[in-house]
Each structure stands twice: as structure tokens, then as C-alpha cells.
C-alpha positions as CSV (number, residue, x, y, z in Angstrom):
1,X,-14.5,-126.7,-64.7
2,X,-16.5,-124.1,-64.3
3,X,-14.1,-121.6,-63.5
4,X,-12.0,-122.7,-66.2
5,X,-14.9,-122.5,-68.6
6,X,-15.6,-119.1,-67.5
7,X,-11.9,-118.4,-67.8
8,X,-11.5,-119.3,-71.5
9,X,-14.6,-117.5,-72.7
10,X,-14.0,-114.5,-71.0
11,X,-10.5,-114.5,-72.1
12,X,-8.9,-114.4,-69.0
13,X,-11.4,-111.9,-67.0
14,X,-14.1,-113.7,-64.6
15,X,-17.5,-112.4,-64.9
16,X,-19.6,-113.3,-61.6
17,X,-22.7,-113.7,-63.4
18,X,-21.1,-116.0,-65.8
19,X,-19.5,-118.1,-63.0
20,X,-22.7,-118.6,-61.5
21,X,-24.1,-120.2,-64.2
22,X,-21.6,-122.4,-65.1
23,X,-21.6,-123.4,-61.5
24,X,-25.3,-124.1,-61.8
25,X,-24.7,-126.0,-65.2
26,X,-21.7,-128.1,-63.9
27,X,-23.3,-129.1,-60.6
28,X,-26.4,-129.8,-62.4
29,X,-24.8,-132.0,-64.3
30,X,-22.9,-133.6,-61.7
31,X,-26.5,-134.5,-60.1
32,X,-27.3,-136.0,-63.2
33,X,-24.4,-138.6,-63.4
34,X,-24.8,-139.4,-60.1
35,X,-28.2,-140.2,-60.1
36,X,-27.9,-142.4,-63.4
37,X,-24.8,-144.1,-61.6
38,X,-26.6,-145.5,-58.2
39,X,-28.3,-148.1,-59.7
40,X,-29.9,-149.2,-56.4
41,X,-31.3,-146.0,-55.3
42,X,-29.1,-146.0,-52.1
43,X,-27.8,-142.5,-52.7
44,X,-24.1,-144.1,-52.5
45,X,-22.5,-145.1,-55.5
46,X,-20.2,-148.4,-55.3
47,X,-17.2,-149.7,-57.1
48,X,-19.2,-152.4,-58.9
49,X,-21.7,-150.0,-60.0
């Protein structure tokens, strides 16, 4: 997502710097909804969860 983000609003170029931080944002993200998703603390996240 984050290359396609950086895609789009570069208009087809890649910027590096831009990358990065959309990398940074996405996987931050991705931490986020993880952690909010393992209810039990277990650092696993199960189907009934």
C-alpha cells in the first residue's frame, strides 16, 4: 500500500523519501491493528479473536 500510495501521489514517479514514510505510516499502522486484535496479550492473534 505504500508503494501504491506513493505511486498515485507522485503520479507515477517514486520518491525514496516519500516511500519511507509511507512505509513508516503503513507498518505503524499495521502494529496498531495487531495489538488492538490479540485480545489476550499472547502476541498471536487467533481465529476466534
Amino acid at each position: 500500500m505504500a508503494l501504491r500510495a506513493t505511486v498515485i501521489e507522485g503520479k507515477g514517479d517514486i520518491n525514496p523519501a516519500r516511500l519511507n514514510e509511507y512505509k513508516f505510516i503503513m507498518k505503524s499502522l499495521w502494529d496498531e491493528i495487531s495489538a488492538l486484535a490479540d485480545f489476550d496479550k499472547s502476541f498471536y492473534t487467533h481465529a476466534n479473536q
